[in-house]
FILUM-319397 format. One line per 4 residues: number of its first residue (from 1); their letters; for each residue x, y, z of C-alpha. Coordinates in steps of 0.25 Angstrom, whole numbers, plus 2048, in hexadecimal, padded with zeros to 3 digits. Each point is the difference from the previous one (the first is absolute). Layout:
# FILUM-319397
NUM> A> X:Y:Z ~ ... .
This chain:
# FILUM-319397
1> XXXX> 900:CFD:610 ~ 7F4:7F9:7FC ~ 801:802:7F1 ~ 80F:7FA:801 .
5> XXXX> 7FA:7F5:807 ~ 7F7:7FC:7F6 ~ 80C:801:7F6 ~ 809:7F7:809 .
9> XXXX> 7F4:7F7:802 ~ 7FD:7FF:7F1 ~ 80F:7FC:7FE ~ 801:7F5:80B .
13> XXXX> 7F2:7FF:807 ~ 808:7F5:80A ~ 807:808:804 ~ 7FE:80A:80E .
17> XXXX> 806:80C:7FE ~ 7FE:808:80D ~ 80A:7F8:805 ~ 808:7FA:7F4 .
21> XXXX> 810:808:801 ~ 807:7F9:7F6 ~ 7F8:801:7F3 ~ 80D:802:7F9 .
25> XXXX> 809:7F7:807 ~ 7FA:7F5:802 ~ 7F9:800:7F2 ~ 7F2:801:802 .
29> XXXX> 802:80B:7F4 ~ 806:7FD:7F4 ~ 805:809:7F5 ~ 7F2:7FF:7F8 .
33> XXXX> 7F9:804:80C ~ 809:80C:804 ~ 7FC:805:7F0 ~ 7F2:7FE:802 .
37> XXXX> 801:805:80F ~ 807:80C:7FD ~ 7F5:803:7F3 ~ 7F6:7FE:808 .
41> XXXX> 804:80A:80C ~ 804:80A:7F4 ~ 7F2:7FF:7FC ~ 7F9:800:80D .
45> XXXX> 807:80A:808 ~ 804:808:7F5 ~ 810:800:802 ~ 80D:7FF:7F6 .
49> XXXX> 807:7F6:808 ~ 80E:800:7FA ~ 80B:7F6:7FC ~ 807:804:80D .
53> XXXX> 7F4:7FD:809 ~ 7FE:7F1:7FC ~ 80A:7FB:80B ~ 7FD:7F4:809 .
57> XXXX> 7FE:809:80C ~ 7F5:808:7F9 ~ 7F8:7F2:7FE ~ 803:7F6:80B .
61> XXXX> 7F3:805:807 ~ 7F4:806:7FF ~ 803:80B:808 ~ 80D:803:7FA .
65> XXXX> 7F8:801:7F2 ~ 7F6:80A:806 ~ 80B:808:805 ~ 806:801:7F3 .
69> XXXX> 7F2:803:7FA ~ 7FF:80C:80B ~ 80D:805:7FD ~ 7FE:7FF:7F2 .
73> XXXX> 7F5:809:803 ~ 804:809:807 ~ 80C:803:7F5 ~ 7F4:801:7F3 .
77> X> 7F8:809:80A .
């Protein structure tokens, strides 16, 4: 979670993330950072996020990124 922290934070460093639930919906993320986001997690935790995972509920939260990185995990393992 750390290292996605440090992505989020490089992103928006104004921003607190452990309790921010609506990176998505309330616009905090806009469509340049979800490109660089997801580049970055592909980098990082060495996942192929797909087309069908960038979806709103997979970024509005940190937690929710993280869960989609475990899960992504779990399915390349």
């Amino acid at each position: 979670m750390d290292d996605l922290l440090s992505i989020l934070n490089g992103l928006h460093p104004e921003v607190d993330y452990e309790t921010e639930d609506g990176l998505i919906d309330s616009g905090i993320l806009d469509s340049f950072d979800i490109v660089t986001l997801v580049t970055e997690i592909q980098d990082t935790f060495d996942v192929t996020l797909d087309a069908s995972d960038i979806v709103p509920e997979n970024f509005n939260s940190a937690g929710a990124i993280y869960a989609l990185i475990e899960k992504k995990q779990e399915e390349d393992a």
